[in-house]
RODO-2510 file (C-alpha; in nm, 4 decimals, decimal comma):
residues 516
     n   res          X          Y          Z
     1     x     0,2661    17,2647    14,9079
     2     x     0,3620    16,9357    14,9958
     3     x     0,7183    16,8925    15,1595
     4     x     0,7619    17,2369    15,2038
     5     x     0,7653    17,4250    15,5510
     6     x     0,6507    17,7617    15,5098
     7     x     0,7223    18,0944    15,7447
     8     x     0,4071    18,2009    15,9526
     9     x     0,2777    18,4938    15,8778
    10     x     0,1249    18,6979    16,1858
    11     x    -0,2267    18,4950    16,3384
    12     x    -0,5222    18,6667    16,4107
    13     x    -0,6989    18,8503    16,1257
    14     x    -0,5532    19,1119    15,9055
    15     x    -0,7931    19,3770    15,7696
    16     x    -0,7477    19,4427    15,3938
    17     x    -0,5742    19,7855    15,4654
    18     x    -0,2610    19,5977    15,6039
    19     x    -0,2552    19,4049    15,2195
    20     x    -0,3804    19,5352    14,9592
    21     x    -0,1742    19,8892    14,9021
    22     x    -0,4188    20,0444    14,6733
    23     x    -0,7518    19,9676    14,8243
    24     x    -0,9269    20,2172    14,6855
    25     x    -0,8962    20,0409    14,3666
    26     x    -1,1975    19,8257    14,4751
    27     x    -1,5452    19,9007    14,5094
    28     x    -1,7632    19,9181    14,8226
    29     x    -2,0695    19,9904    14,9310
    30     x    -2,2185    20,3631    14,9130
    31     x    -2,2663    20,5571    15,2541
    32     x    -1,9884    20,4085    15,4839
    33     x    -2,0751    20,4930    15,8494
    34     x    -1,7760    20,5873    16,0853
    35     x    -1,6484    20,2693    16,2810
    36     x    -1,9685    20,0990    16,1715
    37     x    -1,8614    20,0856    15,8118
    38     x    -2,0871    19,8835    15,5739
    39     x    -2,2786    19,7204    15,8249
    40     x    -2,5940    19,8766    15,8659
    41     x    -2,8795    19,6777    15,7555
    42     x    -2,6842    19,3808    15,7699
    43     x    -2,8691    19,0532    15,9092
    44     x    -2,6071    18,9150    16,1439
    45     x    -2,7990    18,5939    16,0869
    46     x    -2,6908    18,5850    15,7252
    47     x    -2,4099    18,7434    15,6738
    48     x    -2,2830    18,5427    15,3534
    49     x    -2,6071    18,6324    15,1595
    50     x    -2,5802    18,9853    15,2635
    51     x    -2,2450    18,9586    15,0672
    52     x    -2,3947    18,7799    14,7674
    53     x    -2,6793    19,0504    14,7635
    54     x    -2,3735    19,3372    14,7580
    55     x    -2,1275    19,1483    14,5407
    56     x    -2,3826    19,1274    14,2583
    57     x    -2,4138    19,5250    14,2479
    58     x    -2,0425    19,5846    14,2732
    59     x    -1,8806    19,3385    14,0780
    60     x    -1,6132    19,0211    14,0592
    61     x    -1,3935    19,2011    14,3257
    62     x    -1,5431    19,3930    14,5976
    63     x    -1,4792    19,5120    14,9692
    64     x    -1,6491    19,5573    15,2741
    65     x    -1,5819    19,6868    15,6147
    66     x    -1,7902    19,6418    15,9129
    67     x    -1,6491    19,7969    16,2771
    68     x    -1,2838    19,7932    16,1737
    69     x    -1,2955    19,5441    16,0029
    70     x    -1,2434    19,4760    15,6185
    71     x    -1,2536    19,2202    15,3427
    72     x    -1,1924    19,1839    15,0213
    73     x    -1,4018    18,9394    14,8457
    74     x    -1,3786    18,7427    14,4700
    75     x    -1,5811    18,6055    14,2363
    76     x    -1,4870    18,6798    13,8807
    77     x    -1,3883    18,3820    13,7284
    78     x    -1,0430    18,5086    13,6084
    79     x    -0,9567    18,6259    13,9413
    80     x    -1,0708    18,2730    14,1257
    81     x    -0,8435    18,1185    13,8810
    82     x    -0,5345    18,3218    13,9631
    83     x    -0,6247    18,2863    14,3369
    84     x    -0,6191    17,9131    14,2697
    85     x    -0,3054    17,9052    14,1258
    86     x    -0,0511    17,7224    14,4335
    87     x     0,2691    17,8988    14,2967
    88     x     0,1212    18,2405    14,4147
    89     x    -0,1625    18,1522    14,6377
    90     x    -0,2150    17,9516    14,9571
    91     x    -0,4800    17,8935    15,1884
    92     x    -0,5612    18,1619    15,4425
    93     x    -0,7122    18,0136    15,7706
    94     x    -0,8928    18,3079    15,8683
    95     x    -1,2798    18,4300    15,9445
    96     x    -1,4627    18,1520    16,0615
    97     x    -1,2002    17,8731    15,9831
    98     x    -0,9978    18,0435    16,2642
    99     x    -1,2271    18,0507    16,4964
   100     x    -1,2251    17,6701    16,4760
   101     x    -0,9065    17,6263    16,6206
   102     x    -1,0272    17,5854    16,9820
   103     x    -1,2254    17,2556    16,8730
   104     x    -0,9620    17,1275    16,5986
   105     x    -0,6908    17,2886    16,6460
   106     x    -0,4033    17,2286    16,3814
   107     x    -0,6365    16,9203    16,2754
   108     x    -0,6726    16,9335    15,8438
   109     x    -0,9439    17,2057    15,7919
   110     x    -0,8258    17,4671    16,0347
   111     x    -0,4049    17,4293    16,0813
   112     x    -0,2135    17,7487    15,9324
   113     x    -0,0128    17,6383    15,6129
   114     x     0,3234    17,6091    15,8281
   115     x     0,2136    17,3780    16,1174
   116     x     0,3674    17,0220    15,9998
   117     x     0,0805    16,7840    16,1124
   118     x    -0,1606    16,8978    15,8317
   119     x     0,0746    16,7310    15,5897
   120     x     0,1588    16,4750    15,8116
   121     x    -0,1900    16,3296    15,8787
   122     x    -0,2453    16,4098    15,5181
   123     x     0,0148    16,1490    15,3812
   124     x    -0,1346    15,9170    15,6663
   125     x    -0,4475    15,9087    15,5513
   126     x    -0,4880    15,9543    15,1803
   127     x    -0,4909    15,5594    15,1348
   128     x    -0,8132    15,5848    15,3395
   129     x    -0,9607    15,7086    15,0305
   130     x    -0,8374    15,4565    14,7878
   131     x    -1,0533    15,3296    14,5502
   132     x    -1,0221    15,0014    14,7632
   133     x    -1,0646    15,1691    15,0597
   134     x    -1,3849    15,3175    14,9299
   135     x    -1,4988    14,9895    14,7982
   136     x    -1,5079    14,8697    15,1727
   137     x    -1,6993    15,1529    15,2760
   138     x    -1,9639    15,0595    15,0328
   139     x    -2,1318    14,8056    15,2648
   140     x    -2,1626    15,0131    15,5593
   141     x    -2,2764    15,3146    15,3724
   142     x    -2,5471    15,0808    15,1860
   143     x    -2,6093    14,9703    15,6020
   144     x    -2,6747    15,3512    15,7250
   145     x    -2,8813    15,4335    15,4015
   146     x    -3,1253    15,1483    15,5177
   147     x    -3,1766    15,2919    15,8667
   148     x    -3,2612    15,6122    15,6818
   149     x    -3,5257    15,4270    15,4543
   150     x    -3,7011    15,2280    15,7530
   151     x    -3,7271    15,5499    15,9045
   152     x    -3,8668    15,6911    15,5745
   153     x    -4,1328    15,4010    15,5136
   154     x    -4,2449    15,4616    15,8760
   155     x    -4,3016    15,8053    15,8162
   156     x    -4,4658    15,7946    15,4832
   157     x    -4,7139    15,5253    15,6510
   158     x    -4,8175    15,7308    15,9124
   159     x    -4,8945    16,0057    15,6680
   160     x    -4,5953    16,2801    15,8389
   161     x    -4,3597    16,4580    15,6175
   162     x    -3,9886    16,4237    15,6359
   163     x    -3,7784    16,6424    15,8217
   164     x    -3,4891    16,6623    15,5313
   165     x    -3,2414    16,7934    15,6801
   166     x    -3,2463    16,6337    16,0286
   167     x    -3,2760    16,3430    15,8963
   168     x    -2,9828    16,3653    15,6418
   169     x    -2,7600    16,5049    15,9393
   170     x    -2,8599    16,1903    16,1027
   171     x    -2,7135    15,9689    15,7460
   172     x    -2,4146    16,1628    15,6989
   173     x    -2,3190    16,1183    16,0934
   174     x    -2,3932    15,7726    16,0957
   175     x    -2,1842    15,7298    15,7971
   176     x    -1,8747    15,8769    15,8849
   177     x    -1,8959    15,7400    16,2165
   178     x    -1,9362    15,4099    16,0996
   179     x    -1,6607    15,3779    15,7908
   180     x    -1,4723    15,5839    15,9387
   181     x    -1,4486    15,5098    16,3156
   182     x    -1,6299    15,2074    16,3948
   183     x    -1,8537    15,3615    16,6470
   184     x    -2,2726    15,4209    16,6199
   185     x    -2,4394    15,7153    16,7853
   186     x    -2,8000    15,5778    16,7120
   187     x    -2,8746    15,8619    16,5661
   188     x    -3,2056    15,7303    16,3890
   189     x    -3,2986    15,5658    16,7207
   190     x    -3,3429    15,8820    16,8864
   191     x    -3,6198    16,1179    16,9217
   192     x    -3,3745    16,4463    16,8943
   193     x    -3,0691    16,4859    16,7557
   194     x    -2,7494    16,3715    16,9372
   195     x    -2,5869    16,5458    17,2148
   196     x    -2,2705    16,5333    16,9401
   197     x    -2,4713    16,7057    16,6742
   198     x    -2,5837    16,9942    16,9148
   199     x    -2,2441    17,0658    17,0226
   200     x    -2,1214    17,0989    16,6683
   201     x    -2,4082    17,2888    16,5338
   202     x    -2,3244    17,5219    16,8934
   203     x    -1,9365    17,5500    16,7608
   204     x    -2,0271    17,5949    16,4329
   205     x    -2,2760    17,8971    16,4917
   206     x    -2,0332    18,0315    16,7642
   207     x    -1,7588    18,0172    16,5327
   208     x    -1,9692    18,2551    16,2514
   209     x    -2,1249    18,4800    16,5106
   210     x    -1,7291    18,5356    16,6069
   211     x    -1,6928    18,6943    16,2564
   212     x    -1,9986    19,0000    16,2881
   213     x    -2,0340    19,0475    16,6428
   214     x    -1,7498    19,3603    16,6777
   215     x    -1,4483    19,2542    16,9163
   216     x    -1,4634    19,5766    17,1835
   217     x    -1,8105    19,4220    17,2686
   218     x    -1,7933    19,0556    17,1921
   219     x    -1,6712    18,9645    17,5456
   220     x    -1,9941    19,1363    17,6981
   221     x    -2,2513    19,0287    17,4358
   222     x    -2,1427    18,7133    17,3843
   223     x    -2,0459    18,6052    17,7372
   224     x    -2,3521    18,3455    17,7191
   225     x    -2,2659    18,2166    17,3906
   226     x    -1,8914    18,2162    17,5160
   227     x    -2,0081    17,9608    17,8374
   228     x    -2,2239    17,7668    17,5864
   229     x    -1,9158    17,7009    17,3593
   230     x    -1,6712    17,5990    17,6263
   231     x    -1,9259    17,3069    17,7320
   232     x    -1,9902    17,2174    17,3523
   233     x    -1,6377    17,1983    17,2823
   234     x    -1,5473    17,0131    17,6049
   235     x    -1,8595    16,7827    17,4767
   236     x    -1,6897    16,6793    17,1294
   237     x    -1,3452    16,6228    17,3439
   238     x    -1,4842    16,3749    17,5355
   239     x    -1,7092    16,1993    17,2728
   240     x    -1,3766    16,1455    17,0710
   241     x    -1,1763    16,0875    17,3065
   242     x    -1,4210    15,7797    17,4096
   243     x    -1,4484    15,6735    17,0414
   244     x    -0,9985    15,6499    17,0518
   245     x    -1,0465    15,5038    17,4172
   246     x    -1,2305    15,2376    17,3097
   247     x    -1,0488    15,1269    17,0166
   248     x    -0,7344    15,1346    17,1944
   249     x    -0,8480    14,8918    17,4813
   250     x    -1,1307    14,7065    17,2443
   251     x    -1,1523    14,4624    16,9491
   252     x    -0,9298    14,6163    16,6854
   253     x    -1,0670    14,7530    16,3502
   254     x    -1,0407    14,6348    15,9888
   255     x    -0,7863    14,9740    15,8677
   256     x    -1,0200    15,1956    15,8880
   257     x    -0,9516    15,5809    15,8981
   258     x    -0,9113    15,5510    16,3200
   259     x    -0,6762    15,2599    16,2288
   260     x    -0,4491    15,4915    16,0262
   261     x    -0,4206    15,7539    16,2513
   262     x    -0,3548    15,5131    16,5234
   263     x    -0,1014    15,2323    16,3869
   264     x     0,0305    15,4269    16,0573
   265     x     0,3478    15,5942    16,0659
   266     x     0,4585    15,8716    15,7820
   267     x     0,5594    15,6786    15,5155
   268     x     0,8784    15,9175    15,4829
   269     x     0,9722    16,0138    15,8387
   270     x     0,8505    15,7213    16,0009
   271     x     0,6540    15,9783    16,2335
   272     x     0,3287    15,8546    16,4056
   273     x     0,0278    16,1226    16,4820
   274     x     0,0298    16,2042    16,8398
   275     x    -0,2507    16,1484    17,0738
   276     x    -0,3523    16,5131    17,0561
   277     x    -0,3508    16,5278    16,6713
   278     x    -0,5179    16,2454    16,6777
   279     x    -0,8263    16,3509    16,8483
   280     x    -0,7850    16,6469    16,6299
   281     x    -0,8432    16,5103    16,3270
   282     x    -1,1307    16,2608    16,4530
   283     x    -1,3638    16,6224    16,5498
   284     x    -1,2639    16,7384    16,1640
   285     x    -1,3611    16,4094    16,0143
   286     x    -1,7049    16,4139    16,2323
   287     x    -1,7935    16,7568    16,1828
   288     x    -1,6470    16,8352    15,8130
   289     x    -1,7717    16,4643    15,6805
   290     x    -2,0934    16,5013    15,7526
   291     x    -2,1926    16,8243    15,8165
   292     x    -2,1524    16,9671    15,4182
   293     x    -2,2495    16,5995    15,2751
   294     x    -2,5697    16,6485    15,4145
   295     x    -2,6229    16,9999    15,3108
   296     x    -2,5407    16,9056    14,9891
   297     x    -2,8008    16,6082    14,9819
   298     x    -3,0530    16,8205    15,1222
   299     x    -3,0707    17,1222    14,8757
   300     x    -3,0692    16,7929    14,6269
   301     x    -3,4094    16,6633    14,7251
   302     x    -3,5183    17,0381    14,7547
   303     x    -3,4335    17,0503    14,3678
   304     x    -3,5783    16,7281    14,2484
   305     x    -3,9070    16,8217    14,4558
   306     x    -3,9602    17,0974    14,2887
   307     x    -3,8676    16,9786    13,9244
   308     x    -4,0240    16,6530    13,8794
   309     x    -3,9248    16,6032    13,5381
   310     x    -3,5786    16,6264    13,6736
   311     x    -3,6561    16,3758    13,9001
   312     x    -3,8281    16,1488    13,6417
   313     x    -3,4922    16,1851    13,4283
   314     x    -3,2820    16,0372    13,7519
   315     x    -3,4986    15,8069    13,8570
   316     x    -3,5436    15,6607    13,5033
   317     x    -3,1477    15,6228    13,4969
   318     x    -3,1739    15,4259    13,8499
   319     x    -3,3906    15,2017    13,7473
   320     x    -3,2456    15,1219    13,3730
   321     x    -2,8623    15,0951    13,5547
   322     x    -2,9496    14,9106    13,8668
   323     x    -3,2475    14,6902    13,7249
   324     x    -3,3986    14,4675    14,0258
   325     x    -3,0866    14,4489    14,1946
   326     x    -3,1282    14,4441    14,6117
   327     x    -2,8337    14,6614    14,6825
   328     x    -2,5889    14,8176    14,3968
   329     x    -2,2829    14,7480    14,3616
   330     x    -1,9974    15,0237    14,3901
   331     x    -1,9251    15,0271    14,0550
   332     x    -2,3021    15,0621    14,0050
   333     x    -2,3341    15,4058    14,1764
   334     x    -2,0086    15,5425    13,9476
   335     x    -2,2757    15,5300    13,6273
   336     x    -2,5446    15,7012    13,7783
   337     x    -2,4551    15,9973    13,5566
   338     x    -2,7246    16,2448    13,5423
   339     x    -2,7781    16,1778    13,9491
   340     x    -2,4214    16,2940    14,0041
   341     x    -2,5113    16,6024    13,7617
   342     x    -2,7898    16,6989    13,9867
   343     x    -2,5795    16,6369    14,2549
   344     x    -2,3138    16,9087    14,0976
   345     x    -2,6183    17,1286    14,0040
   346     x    -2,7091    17,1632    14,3738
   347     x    -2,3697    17,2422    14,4913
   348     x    -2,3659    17,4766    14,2392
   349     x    -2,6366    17,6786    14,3344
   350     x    -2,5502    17,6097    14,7216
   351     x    -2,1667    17,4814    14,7947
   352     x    -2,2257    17,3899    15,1497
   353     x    -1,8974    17,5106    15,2694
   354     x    -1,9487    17,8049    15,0941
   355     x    -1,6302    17,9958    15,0298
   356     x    -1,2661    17,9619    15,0990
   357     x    -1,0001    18,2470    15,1662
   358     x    -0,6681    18,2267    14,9882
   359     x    -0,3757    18,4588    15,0568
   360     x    -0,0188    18,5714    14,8975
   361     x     0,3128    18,3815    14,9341
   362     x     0,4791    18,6655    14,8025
   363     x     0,4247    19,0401    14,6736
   364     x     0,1917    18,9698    14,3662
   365     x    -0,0438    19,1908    14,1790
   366     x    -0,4055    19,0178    14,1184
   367     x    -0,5585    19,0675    13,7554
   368     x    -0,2669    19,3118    13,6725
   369     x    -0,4489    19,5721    13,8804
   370     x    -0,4852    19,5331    14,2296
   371     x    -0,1180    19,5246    14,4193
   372     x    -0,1091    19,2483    14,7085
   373     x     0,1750    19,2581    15,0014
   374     x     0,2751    18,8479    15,0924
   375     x     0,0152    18,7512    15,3184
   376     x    -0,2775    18,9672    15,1844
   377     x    -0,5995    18,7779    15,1356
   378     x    -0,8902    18,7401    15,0112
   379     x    -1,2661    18,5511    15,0634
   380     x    -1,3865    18,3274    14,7450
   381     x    -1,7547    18,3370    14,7575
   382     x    -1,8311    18,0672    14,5583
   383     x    -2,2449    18,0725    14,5109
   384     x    -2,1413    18,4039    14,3218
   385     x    -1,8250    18,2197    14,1026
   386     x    -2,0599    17,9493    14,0111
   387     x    -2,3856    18,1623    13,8958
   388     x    -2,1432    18,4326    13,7156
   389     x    -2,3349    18,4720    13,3810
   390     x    -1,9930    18,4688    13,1718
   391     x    -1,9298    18,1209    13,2816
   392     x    -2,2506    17,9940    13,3126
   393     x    -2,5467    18,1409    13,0881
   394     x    -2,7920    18,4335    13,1333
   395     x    -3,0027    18,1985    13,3160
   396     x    -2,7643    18,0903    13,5493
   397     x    -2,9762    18,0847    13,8504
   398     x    -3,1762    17,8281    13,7367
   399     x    -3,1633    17,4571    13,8489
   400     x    -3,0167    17,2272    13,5222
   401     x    -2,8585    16,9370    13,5666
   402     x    -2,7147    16,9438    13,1874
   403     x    -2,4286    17,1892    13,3069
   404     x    -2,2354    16,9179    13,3941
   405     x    -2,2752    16,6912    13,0664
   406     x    -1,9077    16,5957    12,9622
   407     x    -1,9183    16,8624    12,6905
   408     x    -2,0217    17,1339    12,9158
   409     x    -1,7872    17,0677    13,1247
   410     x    -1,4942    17,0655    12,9201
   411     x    -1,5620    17,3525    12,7185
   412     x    -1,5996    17,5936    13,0910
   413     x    -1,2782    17,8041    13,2241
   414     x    -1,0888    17,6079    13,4837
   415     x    -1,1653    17,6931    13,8566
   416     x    -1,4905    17,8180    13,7744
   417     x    -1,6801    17,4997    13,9808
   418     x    -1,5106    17,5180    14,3450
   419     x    -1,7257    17,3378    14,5713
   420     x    -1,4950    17,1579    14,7513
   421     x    -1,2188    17,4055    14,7696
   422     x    -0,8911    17,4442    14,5681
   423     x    -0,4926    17,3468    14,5740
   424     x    -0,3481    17,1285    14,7817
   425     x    -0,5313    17,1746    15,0703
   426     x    -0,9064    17,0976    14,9047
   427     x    -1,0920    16,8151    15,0289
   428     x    -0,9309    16,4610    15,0990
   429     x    -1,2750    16,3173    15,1492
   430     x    -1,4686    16,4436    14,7733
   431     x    -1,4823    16,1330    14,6598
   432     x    -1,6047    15,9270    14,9533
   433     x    -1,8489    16,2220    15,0277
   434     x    -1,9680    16,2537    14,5967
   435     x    -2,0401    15,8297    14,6215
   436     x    -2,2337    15,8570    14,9397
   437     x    -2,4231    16,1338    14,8861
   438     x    -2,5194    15,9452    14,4766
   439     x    -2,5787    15,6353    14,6624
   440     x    -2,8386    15,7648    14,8670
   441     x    -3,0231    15,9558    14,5850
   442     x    -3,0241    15,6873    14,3680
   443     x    -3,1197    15,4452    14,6733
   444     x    -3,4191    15,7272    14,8007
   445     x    -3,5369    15,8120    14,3880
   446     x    -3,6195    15,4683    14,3968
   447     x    -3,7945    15,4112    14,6775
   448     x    -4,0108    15,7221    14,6766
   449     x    -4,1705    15,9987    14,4579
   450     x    -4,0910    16,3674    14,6345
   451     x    -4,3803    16,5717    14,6814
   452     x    -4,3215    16,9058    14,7840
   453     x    -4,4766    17,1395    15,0534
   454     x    -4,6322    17,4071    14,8270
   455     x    -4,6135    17,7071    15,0416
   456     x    -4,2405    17,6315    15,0843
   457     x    -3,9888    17,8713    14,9753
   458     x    -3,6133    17,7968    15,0136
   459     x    -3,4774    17,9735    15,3334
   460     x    -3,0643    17,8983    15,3810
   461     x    -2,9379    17,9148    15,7211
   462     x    -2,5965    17,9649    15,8053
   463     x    -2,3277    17,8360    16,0634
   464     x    -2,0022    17,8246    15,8440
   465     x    -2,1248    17,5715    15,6436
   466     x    -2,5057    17,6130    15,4451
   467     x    -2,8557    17,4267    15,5014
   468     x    -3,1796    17,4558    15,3707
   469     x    -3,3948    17,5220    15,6867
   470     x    -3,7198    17,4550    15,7351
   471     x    -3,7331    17,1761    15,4543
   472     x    -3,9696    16,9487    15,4800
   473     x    -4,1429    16,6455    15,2367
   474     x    -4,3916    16,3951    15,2067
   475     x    -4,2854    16,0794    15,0505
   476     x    -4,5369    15,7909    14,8175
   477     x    -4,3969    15,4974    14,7690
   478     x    -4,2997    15,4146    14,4674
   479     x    -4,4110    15,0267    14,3430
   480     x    -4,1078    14,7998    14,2437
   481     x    -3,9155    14,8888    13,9248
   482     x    -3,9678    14,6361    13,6668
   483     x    -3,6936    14,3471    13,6730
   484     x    -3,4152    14,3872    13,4097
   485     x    -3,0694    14,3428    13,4124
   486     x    -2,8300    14,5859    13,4680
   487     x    -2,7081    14,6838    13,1351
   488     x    -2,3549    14,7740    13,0547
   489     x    -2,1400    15,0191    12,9008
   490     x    -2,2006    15,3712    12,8620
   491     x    -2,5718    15,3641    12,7194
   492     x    -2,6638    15,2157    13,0679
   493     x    -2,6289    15,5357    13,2056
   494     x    -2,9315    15,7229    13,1289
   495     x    -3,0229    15,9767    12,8646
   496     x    -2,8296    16,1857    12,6808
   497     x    -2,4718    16,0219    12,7223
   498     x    -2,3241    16,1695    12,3947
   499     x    -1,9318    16,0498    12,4628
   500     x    -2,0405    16,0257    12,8604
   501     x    -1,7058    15,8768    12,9807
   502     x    -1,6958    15,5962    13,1977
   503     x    -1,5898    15,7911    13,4880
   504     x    -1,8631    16,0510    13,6575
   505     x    -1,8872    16,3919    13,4591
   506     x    -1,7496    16,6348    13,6657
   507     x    -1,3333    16,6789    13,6822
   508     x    -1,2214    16,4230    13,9526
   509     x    -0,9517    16,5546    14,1816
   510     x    -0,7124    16,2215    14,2706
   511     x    -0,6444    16,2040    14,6553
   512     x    -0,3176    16,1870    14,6126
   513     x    -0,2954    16,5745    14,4995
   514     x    -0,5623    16,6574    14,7462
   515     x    -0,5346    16,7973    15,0963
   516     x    -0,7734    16,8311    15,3688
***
């Protein structure tokens, strides 16, 4: 909580026998192994849909132990929302998070509740995500989305699908890069991915392998892997620490997120972020601002491919709100409604950062059952909160953007729609990532009509954070829309707006409550 200095609780992880003092309370799987616990048949690979698979036959609260190892994980909507609740819940930097710490360190994502500089760098840079703030980002995220298009027409010319997400990696990078801290890594100008994009995907997929592989053997089967993730880490040190060198000794910026960190001291304490925390928070703006945006936009277009009346819907409402106009406005992108709700529909189905762990700040007992010690935790999976049939319908695995008409919306338990976490350390960049990534559908609906690859079937991969792998598509464009005028006022939106108000339709979370 903000202004408030916390004890530390012991680091490393805590298995659920050391909090929860009736465990047996909670259901796990049948046929526990001796020290192998519930992992047999588990696909190291895909260890989070393992746990979907086993949390749908046990339940909102389940447990599961693999080589010493246990955790307890949520779903149940009541029990998010008591978990959410900052007067007896806090984040737990644990699991994968954790294993972050050797590339960010105490940097927003990955510092324990009582390290200072979370807050710190939080007050810092909030006003980076102004509404003004975001306005000037408009022009370089309109800038980005164009290299993305070029590449897109040259594709589609030459008859070659799109690699999705590559190429959306390649957007979101760009993007945050650019607005962010004035530097380009000509991303769309190369034939593979940046050096900068390997090394994070290497962390990333270290850091998750770090939460199956047991510890008595990690050191001998992961010695490789281990060597690897030394030189990737080392890698993003020194790309960041270029990106600061230069700024510091080159033209100055125009108070951009760099800026802040550089030249902006605490508005209470008068502190400035030191040179360390600074490069900190640089590798968790990088990796965190691009790498879920473009999941996110990814399992989008995977949607709107497959549903083309979906996509007729959207692209209708681009073309009736943003008439013949070259390049929307930012207020333009706010009232494409039913994009954002496809948007919201996809991170339903697949929140790219995929769950979040919150634990006790003092004794508590969770849904008047299940006795917690301060400190005790516990893993949200959130692609089982948001398909639970008692919030969202006996058809709740099915793609429908209408879930998130105003009226939906309001009349759904809080906390039951966590895709960018919870409290007051969720995500300080939602909004900035929610424009971008309805900026570029609108820009790419269009442009182009989605056709599918018909033997595809979705395949996730996992590294932390969630992708659709293997997704290709094959693009026609689209001819000009017909010229009209932007219209105004709620009926520009689209169809359906029945009391659409004029801000987007899902619950906005202001950045000055927000955290990392």
């Amino acid at each position: 909580m903000a202004g408030t200095r916390e004890t530390a609780l012991p680091k490393g992880f805590r298995s659920a026998e050391l909090g929860w003092p009736e465990l047996h309370r909670i259901p796990h799987p049948p046929y526990r192994v001796p020290l192998i616990g519930d992992a047999v048949g588990t696909n190291l690979r895909t260890p989070l849909q393992d746990s979907l698979r086993v949390g749908r036959r046990l339940g909102p609260i389940f447990r599961r132990k693999g080589f010493g190892k246990e955790i307890v994980f949520v779903w149940g909507a009541g029990l998010t929302g008591e978990l959410a609740d900052e007067s007896r819940f806090a984040k737990h930097v644990g699991l994968g998070v954790a294993n972050l710490r050797p590339v960010a360190g105490d940097g927003l994502f990955t510092a324990y509740n009582h390290e200072p500089n979370w807050q710190q760098a939080h007050d810092v840079l909030a006003p980076g995500f102004s509404r003004e703030a975001m306005e000037g980002y408009h022009a370089m995220m309109l800038g980005v989305a164009a290299r993305l298009t070029d590449r897109w027409d040259a594709e589609q010319a030459a008859g070659r699908a799109v690699d999705v997400p590559g190429d959306m990696t390649k957007l979101t990078l760009e993007t945050i890069a650019r607005t962010g801290f004035g530097h380009d890594f000509g991303s769309f100008e190369r034939a593979r991915p940046h050096p900068f994009v390997t090394a994070m995907v290497g962390a990333l997929s270290y850091a998750q392998r770090l939460n199956v592989v047991p510890a008595p053997v990690a050191p001998v089967l992961m010695r490789g892997a281990t060597r690897r993730n030394r030189a990737d880490v080392a890698y993003l040190n020194r790309t960041v620490d270029a990106v600061v060198e230069t700024r510091l000794h080159g033209p100055a910026g125009d108070g951009d997120l760099l800026d802040r960190m550089l030249e902006t001291a605490h508005p209470e304490t008068g502190e400035r972020l030191t040179p360390e925390n600074v490069r900190r928070q640089v590798i968790t703006f990088l990796i965190a601002g691009h790498e879920t945006t473009s999941g996110a936009l990814s399992f989008a277009l995977h949607y709107l491919a497959q549903h083309p009346e979906i996509a007729a819907r959207a692209r209708a409402e681009v073309d009736r709100v943003w008439g013949d106009t070259t390049q929307p406005a930012y207020d333009q992108v706010a009232r494409l409604r039913y994009v954002r709700r496809v948007l919201d529909e996809a991170l339903r189905l697949w929140p790219t950062a995929p769950a979040f762990a919150r634990e006790a700040r003092q004794d508590t007992v969770l849904g008047g059952v299940h006795p917690m010690r301060r400190g005790a935790w516990a893993l949200v999976l959130m692609p089982l909160l948001h398909r639970d049939p008692g919030t969202w319908g006996p058809h709740a695995e099915r793609f429908d953007p209408d879930r998130f008409e105003p009226a939906a919306v309001r009349a759904r338990p809080a906390h039951t729609f966590k895709p960018f976490g919870t409290g007051a350390r969720a995500c300080i960049g939602r909004q900035f990532a929610l424009h971008e990534a309805t900026l570029v559908l609108g820009l790419l609906l269009r442009r182009y009509e989605l056709l599918p690859d018909p033997a595809y079937r979705l395949r996730v991969a996992e590294r932390l954070t969630l992708m659709p792998r293997g997704l290709t598509l094959r693009l026609d464009r689209r001819s000009p829309a017909p010229a009209r005028a932007p219209a105004a006022g709620p009926e520009a939106s689209g169809v359906r707006t029945r009391g659409v108000p004029s801000a987007p339709s899902a619950s906005r979370c202001p950045v000055t409550g927000a955290g990392e």
